[in-house]
C-alpha positions as CSV (number, residue, x, y, z in Angstrom):
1,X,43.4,-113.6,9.9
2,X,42.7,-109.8,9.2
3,X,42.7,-107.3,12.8
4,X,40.2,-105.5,11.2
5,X,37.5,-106.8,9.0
6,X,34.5,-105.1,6.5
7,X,30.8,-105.2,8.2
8,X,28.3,-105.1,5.9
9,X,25.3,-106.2,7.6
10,X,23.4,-103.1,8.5
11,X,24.7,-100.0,6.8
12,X,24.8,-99.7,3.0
13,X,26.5,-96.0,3.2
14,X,26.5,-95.1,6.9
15,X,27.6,-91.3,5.5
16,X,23.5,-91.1,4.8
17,X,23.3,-90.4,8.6
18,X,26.1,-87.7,9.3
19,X,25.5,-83.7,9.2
20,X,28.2,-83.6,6.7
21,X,25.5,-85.8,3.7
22,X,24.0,-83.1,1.5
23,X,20.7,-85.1,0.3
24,X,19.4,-83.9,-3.1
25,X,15.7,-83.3,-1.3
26,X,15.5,-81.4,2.2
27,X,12.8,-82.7,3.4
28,X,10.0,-81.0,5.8
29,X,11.2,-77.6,5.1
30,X,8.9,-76.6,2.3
31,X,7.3,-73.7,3.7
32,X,11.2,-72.3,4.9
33,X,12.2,-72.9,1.6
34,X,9.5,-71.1,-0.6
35,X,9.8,-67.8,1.9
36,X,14.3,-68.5,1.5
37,X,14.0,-68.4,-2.3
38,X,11.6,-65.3,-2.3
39,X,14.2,-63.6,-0.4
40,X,16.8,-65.0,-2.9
41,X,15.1,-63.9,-5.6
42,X,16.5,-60.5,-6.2
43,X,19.9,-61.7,-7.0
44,X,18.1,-63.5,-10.0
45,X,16.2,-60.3,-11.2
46,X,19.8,-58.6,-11.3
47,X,19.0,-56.3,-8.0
48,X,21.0,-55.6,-5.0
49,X,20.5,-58.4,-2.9
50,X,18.4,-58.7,0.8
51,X,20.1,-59.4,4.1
52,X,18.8,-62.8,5.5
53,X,18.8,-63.6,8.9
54,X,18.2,-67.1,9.5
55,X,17.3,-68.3,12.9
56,X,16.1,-71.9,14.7
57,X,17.4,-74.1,17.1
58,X,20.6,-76.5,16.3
59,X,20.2,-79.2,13.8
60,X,16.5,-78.1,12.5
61,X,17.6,-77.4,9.2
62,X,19.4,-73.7,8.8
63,X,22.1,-74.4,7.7
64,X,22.0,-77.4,5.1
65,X,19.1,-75.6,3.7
66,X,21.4,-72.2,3.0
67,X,24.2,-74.5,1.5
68,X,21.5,-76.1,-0.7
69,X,19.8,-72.9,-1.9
70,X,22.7,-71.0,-2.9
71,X,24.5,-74.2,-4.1
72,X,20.8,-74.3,-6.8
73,X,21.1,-70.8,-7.0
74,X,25.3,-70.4,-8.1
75,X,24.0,-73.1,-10.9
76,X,20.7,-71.0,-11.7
77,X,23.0,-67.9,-12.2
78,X,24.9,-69.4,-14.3
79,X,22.4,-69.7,-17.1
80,X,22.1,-66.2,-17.0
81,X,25.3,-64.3,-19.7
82,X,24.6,-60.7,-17.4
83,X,24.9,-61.9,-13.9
84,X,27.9,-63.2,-11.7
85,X,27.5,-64.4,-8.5
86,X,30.1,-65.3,-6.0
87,X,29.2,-67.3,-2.8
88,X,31.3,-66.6,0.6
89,X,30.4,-69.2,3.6
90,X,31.8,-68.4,6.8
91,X,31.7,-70.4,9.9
92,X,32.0,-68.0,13.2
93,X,32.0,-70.1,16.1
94,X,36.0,-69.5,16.9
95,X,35.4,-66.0,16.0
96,X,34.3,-63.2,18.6
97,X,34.4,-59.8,17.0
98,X,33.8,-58.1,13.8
99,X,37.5,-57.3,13.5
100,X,38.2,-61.3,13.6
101,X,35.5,-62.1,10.8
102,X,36.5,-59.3,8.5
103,X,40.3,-60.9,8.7
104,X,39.2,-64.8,8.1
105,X,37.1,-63.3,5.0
106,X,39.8,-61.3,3.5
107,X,42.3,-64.1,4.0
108,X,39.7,-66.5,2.1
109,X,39.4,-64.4,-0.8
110,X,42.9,-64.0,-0.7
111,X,45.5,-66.0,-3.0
112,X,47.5,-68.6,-0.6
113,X,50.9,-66.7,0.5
114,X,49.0,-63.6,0.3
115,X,46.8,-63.7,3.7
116,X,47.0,-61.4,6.2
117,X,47.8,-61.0,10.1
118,X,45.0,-61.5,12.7
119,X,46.4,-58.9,14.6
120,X,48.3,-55.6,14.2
121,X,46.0,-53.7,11.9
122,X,43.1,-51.2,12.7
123,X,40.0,-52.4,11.8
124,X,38.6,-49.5,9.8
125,X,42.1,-50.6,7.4
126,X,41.3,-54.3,7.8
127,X,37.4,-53.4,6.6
128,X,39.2,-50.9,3.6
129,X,41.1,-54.6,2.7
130,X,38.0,-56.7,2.4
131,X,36.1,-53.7,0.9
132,X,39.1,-53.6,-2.1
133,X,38.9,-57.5,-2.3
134,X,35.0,-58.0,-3.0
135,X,35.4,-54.7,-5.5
136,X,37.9,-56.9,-7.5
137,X,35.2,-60.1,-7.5
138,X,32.6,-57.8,-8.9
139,X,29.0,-59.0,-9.9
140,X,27.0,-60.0,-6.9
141,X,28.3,-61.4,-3.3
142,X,26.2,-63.3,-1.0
143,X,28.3,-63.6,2.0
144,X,27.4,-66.5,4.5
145,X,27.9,-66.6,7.9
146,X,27.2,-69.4,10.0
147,X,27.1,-68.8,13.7
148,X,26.8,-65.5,13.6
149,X,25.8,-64.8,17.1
150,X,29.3,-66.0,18.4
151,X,30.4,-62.4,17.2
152,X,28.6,-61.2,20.3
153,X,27.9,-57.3,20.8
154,X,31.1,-56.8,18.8
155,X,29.1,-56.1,15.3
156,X,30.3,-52.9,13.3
157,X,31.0,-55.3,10.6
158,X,27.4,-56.4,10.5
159,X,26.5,-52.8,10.2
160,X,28.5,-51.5,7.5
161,X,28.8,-54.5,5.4
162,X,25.2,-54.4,4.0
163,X,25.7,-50.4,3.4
164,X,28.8,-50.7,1.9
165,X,27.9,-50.0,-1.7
166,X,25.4,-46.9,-0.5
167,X,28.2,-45.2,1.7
168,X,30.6,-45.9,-1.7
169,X,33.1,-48.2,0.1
170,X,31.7,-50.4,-3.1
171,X,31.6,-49.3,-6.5
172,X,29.8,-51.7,-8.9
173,X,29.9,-54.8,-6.4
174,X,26.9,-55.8,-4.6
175,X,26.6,-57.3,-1.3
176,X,24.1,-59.3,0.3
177,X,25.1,-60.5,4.2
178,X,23.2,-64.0,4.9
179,X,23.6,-64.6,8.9
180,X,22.5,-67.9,10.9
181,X,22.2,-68.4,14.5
182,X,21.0,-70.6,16.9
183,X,19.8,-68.0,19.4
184,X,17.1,-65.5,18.3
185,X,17.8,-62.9,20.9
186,X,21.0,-62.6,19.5
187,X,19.2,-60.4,17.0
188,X,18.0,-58.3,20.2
189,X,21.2,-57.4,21.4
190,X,22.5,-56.2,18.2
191,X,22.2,-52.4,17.4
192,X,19.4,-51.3,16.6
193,X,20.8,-50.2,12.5
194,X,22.3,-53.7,12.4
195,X,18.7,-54.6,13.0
196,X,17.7,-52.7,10.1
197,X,20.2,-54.3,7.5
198,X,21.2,-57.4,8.5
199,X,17.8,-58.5,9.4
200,X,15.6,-57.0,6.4
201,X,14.2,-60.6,5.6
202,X,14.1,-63.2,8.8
203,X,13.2,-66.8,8.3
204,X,12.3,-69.1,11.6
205,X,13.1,-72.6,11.1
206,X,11.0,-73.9,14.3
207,X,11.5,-77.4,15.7
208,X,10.5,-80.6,13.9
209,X,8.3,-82.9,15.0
210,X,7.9,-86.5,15.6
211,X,5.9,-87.1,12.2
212,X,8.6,-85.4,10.6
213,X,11.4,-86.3,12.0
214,X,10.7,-89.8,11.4
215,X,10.2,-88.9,7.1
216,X,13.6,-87.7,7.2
217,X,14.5,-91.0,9.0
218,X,13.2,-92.9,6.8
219,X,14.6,-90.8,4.0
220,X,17.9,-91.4,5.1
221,X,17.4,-94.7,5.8
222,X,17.0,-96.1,2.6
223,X,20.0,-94.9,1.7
224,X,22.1,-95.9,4.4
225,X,20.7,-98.7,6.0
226,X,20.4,-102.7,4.6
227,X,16.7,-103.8,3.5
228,X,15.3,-105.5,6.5
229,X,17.9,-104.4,9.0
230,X,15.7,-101.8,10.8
231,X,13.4,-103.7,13.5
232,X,9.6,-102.4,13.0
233,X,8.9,-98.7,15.2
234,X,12.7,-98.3,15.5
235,X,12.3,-95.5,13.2
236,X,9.3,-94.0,15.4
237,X,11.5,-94.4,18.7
238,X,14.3,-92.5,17.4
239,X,11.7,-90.0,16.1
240,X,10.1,-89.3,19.4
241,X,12.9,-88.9,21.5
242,X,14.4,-86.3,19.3
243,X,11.1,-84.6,19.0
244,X,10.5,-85.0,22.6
245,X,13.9,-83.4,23.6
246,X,15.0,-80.9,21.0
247,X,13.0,-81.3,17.7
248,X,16.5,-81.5,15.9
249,X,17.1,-83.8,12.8
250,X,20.6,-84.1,13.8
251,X,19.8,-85.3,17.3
252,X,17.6,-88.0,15.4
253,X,20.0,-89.2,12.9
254,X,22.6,-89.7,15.5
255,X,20.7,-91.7,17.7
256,X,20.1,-94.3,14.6
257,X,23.4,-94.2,13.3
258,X,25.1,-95.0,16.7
259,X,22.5,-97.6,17.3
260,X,23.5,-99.0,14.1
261,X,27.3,-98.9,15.0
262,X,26.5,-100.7,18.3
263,X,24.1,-103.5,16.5
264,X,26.9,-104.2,14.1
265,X,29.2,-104.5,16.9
266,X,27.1,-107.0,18.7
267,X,26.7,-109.1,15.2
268,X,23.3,-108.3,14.9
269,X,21.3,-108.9,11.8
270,X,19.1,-105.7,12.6
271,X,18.7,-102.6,14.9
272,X,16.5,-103.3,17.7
273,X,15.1,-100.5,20.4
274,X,17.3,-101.7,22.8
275,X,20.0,-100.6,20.1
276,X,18.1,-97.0,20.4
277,X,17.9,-97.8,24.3
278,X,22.0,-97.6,24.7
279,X,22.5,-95.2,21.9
280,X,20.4,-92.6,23.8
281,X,22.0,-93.1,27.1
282,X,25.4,-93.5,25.3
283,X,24.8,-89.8,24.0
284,X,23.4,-88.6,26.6
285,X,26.6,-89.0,28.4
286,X,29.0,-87.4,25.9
287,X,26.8,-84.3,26.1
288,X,27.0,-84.7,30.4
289,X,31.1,-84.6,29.2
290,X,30.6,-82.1,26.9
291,X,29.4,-79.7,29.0
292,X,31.2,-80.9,31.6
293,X,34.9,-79.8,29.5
294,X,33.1,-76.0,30.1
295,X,33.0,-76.1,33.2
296,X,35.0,-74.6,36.0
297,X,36.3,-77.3,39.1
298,X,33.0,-75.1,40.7
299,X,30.9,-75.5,38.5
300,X,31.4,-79.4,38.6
301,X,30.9,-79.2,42.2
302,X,27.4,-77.4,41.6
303,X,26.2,-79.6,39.3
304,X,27.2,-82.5,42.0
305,X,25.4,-80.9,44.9
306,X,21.9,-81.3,42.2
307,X,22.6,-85.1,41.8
308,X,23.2,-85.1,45.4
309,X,19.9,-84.2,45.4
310,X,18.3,-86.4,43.2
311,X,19.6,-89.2,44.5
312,X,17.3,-88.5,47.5
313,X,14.6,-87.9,45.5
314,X,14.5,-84.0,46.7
315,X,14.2,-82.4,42.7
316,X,13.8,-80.2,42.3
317,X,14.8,-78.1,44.5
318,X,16.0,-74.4,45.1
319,X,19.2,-72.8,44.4
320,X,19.9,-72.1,48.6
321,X,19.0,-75.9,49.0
322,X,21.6,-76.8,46.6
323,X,24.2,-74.3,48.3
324,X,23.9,-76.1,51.2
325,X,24.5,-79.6,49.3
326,X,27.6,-77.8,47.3
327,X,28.9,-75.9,50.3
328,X,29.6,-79.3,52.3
329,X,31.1,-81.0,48.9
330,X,33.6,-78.2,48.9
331,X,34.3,-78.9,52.7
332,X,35.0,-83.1,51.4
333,X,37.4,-81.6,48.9
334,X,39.2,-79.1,50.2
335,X,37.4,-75.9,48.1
336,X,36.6,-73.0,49.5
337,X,33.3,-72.3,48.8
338,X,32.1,-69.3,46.4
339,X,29.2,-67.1,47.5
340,X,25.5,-68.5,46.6
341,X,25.2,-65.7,43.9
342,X,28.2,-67.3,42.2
343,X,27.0,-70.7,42.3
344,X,23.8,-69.8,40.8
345,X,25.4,-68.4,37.9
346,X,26.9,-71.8,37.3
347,X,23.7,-73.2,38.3
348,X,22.5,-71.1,34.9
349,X,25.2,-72.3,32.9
350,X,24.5,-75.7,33.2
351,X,20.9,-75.0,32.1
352,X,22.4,-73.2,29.0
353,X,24.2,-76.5,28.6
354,X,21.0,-78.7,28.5
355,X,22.2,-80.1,32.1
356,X,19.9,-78.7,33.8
357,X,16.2,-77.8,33.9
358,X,15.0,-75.1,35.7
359,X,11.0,-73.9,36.5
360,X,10.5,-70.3,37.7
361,X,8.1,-70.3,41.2
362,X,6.1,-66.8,42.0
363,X,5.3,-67.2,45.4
364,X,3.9,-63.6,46.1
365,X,5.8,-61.6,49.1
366,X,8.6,-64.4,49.3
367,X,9.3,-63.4,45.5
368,X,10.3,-65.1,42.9
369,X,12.7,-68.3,42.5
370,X,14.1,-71.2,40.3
371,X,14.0,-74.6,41.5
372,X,16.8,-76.9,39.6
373,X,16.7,-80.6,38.4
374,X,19.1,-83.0,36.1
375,X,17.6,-82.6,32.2
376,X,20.2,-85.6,31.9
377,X,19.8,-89.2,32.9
378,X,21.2,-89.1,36.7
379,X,23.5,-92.2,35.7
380,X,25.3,-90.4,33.0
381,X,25.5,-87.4,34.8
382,X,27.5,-89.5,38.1
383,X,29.6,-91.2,35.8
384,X,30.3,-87.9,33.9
385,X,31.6,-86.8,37.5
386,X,33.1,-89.6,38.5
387,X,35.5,-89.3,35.7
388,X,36.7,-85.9,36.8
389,X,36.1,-85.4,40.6
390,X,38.1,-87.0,42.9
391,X,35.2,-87.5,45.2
392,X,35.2,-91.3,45.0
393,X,33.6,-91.5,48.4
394,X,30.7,-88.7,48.0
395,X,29.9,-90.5,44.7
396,X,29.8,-93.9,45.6
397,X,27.5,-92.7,48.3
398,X,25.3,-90.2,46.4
399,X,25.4,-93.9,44.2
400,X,24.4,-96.1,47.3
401,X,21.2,-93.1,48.1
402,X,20.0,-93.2,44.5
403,X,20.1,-97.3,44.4
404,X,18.0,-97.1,47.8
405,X,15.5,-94.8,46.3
406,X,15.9,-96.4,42.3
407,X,16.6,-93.5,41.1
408,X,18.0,-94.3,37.7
């Protein structure tokens, strides 16, 4: 008998439903495309090309758009005997600096044994290396990058990149820069002539919704899922609490194709909601952990004190409130405690993580304040902690006040 044997009955090609699939139609991103192809369009007419910046949420669409446009745009080019057209896709997330993107884009146009050093250059020599490697490309260069915003303030490369040809570092090349990012004031912080170039066409790719994240569903669906194995409204479900939460296609895809993975592993002939039901809370968790790997032994304890709190039903509640909470975990483990201006900056962090939830209050001549509450499912986030605190008896009680109160 065989350890491990083929399922079959629900997915027909479960790679349908990862953010790696490159469907031949994006769909629900009509409008985004029509305004991304008239800012493409220059490159086709043989000018110099525009910058793009390219902003939205995670998982609405940015960047499997871009590698489908330029992908229908390298073969478009093609037809044409006076135009070359290179295409240089960059993903910045490990990068922080201009210095470290100009390095990873040299070494990629770079023959293998050829690269250079991440460190131990200047960077106005590092930018006169990439400068003499685009020159010897020629034709026109649409330069990617993915992320962008993970560069930070650090942006002189964003700067002189799309003015390279009109302050002759390029002779006959042409460059067009094409930046994504999942945070729009990212674009605020930049200098203000980075502005001016990099963002000299900007596309919004807002949030789906529900109606159209369940298309894309069902899009996908066909070609990943077995006829019949989908249980009526399934679709919908997944639909609505991705719309409901972040808008994101990705969030929505991942929620069916775990549900799927957990229906085949109960031998089920077809995913149910309660499928949906577990895959939600199942992710839901794994972000909690996620976040959670970010976070300093503090910043655990912070985000403690707020179940601590929810688990007796007092969410939300204000940031001194929770001090107090946090301030008497520290004395269970043994931490000194940091001041309250410290733990409300982890407090933030953990809303930039999705952890939290925060609602300003204006309450006149007191001023103004945040009160705090879990954005996560209070039993993920306790078993989250449980996993890393050594707090067994604070968590089995916070667990023994939110079972009194059914708080779930």
């Amino acid at each position: 008998m065989h350890r491990f044997e083929r399922k079959q009955n629900i997915f027909r090609n479960k790679d349908a439903l990862n953010e790696s699939y490159q469907p031949d139609r994006i769909e629900e991103r009509d409008e985004e495309i029509e305004e991304y192809m008239e800012a493409l369009q220059p490159v086709v007419d043989g000018w110099e090309p525009n910058n793009i910046f390219i902003y939205g949420n995670t998982g609405v669409g940015k960047t499997a758009v871009t590698d489908y446009l330029l992908e229908r745009l390298q073969k478009d080019v093609s037809s044409y005997d006076d135009l070359e057209l290179s295409v240089i896709s960059l993903n910045c997330k490990t990068l922080n600096s201009s210095y470290q993107v100009a390095v990873e884009l040299v070494n990629e146009l770079r023959p293998t044994g050829r690269e250079i050093s991440s460190t131990g250059y200047p960077q106005q020599t590092v930018f006169k290396k990439l400068y003499e490697e685009l020159e010897a490309i020629g034709g026109t260069i649409l330069i990617a990058l993915d992320e962008i915003d993970s560069i930070g303030d650090r942006d002189e490369l964003l700067y002189e990149l799309p003015r390279a040809r009109a302050n002759g570092k390029l002779e006959s090349t042409k460059v067009g820069v094409v930046g994504i990012s999942n945070d729009f004031k990212f674009r605020e912080q930049l200098d203000p002539r980075v502005q001016d170039t990099l963002c000299e066409r900007e596309i919004q790719f807002p949030p789906y919704e529900a109606p159209e994240l369940e298309n894309i569903l069902e899009s996908r669906a066909e070609i990943a899922i077995v006829d019949g194995a989908i249980e009526q409204g399934v679709l919908n479900f997944c639909a609505a609490l991705a719309a409901r939460d972040s808008g994101s296609a990705r969030q929505a895809l991942d929620l069916l194709r775990l549900a799927g993975e957990i229906a085949e592993n109960r031998e089920a002939n077809h995913i149910e909601r309660a499928h949906v039901e577990t895959a939600r809370s199942q992710l839901e968790q794994e972000r909690v952990e996620e976040g959670m790997r970010e976070l300093t032994p503090h910043g655990r304890l912070a985000l403690l004190a707020v179940a601590s709190r929810s688990a007796k039903e007092e969410t939300p509640c204000r940031g001194r409130d929770i001090y107090t909470e946090y301030v008497t975990l520290c004395e269970s483990s043994g931490s000194e405690p940091l001041t309250q201006r410290s733990v409300h900056n982890h407090l933030s962090d953990l809303r930039m993580l999705g952890i939290l939830s925060a609602s300003e209050n204006r309450s006149g001549s007191r001023g103004n304040y945040y009160s705090y509450e879990l954005d996560v499912p209070f039993s993920s986030a306790v078993e989250a902690m449980a996993d890393v605190l050594r707090l067994d008896s604070e968590i089995d009680t916070i667990r023994r006040m939110a079972a009194i109160n059914d708080v779930v």
